[in-house]
OpenMM code with the backbone's topology and positions (N, CA, C; nanometers):
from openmm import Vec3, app, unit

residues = "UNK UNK UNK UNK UNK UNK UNK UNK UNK UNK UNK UNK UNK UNK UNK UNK UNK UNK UNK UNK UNK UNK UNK UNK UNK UNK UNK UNK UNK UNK UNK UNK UNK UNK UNK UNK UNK UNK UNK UNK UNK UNK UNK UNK UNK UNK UNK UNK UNK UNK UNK UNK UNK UNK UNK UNK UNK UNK UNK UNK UNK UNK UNK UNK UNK UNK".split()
positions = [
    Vec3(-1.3944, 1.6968, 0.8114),
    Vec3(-1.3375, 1.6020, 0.7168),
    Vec3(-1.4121, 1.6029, 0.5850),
    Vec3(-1.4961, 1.6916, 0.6016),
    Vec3(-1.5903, 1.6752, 0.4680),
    Vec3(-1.6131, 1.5687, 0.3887),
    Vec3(-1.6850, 1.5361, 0.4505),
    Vec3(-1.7558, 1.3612, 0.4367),
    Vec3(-1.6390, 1.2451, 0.3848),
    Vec3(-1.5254, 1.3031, 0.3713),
    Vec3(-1.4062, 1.1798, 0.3342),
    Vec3(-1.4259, 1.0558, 0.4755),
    Vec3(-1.3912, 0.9326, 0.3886),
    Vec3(-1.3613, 0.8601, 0.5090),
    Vec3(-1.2273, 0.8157, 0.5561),
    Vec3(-1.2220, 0.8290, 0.6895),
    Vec3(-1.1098, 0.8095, 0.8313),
    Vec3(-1.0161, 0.7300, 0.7987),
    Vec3(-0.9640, 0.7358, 0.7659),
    Vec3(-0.7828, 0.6366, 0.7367),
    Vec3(-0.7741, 0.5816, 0.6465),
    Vec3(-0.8343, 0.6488, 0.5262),
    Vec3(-0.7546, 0.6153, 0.3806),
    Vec3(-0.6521, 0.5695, 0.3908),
    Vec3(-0.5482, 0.6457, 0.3845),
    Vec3(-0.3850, 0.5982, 0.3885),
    Vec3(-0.3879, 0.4430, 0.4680),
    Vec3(-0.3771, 0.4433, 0.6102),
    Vec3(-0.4083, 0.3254, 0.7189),
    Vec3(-0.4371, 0.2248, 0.6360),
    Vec3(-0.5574, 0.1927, 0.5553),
    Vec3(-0.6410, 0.0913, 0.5560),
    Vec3(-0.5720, 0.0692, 0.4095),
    Vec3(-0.5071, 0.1517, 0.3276),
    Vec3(-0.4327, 0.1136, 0.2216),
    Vec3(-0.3225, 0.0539, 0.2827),
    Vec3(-0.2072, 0.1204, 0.3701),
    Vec3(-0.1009, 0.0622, 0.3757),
    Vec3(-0.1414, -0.1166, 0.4820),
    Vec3(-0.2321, -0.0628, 0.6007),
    Vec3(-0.2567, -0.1911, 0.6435),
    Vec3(-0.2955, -0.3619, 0.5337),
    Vec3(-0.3527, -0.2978, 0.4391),
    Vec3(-0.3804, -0.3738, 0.3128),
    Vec3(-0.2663, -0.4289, 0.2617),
    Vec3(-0.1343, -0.3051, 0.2163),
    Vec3(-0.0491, -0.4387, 0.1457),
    Vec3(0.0820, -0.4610, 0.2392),
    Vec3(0.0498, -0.4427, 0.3453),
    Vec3(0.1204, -0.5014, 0.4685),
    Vec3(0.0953, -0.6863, 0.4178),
    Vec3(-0.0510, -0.6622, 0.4925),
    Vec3(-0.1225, -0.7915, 0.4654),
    Vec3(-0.0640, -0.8809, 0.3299),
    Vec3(-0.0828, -0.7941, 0.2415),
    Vec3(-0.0194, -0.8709, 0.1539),
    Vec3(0.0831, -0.9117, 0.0722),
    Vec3(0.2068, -0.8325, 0.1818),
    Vec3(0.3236, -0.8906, 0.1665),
    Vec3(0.3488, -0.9614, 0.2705),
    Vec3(0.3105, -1.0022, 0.3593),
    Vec3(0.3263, -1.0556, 0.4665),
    Vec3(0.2339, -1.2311, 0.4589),
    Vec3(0.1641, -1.2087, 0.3756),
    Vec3(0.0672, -1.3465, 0.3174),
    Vec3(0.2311, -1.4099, 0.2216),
    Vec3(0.2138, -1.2906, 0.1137),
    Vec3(0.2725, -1.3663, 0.0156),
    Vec3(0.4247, -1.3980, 0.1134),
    Vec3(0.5315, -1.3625, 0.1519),
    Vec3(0.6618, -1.3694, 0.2197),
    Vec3(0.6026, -1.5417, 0.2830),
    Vec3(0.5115, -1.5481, 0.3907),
    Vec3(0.4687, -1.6649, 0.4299),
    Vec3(0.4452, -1.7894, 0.3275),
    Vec3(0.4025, -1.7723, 0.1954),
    Vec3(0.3534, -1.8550, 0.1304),
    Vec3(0.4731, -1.9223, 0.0564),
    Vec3(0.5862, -1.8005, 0.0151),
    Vec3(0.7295, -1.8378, -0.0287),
    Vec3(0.7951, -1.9093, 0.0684),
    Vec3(0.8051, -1.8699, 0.1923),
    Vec3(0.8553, -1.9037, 0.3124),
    Vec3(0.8253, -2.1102, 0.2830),
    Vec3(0.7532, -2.1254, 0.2987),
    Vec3(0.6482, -2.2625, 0.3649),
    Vec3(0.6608, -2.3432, 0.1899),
    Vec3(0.6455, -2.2653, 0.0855),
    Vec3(0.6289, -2.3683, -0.0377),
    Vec3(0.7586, -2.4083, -0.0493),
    Vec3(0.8818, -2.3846, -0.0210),
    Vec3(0.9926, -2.3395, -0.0962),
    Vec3(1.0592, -2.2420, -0.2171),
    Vec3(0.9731, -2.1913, -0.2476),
    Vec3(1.0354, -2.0969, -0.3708),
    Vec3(1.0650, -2.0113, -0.3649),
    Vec3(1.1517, -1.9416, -0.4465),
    Vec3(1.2783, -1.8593, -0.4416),
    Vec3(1.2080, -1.6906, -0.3919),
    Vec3(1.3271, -1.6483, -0.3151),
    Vec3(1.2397, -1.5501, -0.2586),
    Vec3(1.2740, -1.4463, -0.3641),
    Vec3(1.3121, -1.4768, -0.4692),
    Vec3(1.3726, -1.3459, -0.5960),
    Vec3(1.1713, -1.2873, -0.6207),
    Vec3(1.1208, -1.3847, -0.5884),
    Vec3(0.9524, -1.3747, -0.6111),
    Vec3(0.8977, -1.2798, -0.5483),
    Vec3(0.9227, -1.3399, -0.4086),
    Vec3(0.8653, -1.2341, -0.3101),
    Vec3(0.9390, -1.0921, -0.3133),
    Vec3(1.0004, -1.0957, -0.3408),
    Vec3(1.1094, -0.9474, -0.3109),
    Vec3(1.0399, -0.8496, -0.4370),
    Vec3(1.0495, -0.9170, -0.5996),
    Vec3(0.9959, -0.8710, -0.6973),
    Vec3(0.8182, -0.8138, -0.6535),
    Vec3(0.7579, -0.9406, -0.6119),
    Vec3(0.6178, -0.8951, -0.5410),
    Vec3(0.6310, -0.7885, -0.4314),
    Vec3(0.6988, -0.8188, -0.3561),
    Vec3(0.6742, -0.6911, -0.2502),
    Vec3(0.7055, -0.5092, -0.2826),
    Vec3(0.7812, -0.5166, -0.4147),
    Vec3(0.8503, -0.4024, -0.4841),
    Vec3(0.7341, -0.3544, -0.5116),
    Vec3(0.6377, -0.4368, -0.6134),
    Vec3(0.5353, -0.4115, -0.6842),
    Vec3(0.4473, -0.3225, -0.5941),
    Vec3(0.4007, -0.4147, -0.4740),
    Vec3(0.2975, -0.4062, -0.4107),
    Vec3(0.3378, -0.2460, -0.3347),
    Vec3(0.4933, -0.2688, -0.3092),
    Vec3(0.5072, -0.1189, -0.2178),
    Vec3(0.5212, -0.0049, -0.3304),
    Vec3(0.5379, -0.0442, -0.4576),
    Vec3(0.5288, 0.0998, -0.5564),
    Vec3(0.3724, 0.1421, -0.5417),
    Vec3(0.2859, 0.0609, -0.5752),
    Vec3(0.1539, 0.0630, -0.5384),
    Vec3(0.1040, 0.1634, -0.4764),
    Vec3(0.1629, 0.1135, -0.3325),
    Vec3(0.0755, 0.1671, -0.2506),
    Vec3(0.1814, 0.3249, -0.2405),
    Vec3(0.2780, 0.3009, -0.2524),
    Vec3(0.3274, 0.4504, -0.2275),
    Vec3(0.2888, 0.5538, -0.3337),
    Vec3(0.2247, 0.5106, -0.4955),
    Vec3(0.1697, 0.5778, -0.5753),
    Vec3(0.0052, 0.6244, -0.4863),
    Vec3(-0.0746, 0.5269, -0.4634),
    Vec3(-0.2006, 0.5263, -0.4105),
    Vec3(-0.2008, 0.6163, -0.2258),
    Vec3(-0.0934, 0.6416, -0.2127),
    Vec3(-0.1209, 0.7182, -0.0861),
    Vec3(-0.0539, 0.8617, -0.1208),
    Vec3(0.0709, 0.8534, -0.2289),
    Vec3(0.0770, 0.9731, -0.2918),
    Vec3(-0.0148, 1.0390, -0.3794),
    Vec3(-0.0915, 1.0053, -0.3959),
    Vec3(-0.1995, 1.0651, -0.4412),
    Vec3(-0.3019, 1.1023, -0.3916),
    Vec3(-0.3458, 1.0323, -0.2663),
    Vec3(-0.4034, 1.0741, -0.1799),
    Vec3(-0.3729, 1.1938, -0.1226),
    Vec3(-0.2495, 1.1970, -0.0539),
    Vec3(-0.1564, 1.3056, 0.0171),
    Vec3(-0.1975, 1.4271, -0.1131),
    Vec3(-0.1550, 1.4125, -0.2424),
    Vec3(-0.1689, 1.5731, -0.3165),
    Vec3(-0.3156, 1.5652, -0.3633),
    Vec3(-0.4213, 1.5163, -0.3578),
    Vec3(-0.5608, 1.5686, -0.3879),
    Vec3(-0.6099, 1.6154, -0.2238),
    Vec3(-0.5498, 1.5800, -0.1291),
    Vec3(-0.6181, 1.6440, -0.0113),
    Vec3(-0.4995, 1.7777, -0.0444),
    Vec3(-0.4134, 1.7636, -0.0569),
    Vec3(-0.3600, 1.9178, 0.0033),
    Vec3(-0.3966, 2.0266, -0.1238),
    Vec3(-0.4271, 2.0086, -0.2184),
    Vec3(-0.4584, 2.0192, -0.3490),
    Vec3(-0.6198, 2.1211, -0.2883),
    Vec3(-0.6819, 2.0247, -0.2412),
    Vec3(-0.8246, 2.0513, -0.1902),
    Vec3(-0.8606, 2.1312, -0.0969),
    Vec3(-0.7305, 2.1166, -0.0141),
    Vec3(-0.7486, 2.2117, 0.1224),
    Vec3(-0.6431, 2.3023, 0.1140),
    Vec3(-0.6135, 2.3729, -0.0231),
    Vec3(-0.5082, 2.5106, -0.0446),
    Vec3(-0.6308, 2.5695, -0.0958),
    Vec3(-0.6958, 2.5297, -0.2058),
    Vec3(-0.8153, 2.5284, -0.2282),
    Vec3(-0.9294, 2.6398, -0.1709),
    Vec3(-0.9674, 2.6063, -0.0484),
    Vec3(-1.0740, 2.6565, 0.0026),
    Vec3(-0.9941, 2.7433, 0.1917),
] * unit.nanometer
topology = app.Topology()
chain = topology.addChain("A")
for resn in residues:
    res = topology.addResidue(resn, chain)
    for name in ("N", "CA", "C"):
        topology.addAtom(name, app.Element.getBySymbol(name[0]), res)
């Protein structure tokens, strides 16, 4: 693994799991409009699908590489 650490991806997506799943609860329980949460959860999943796509092409990037 050459000193990378073990479930990048995992511990990103487990992350904004978490935090669409906080925020959905918090809309849920305050009353407010879920146009919020939906807009937030867009955000959060462009995010992470930028931050694990990038992950994905600097490893394969790295290991065509050598």
């Amino acid at each position: 693994m050459n000193g990378k650490r073990w479930g990048r991806r995992l511990g990103a997506t487990i992350g904004a799991v978490l935090l669409v799943t906080i925020a959905f609860y918090i809309t849920l329980f305050n009353g407010a409009g879920f146009e919020w949460w939906d807009a937030y959860a867009k955000y959060i999943l462009a995010a992470l699908g930028f931050l694990v796509g990038g992950l994905t092409i600097t490893d394969v990037i790295k290991n065509d590489k050598t």
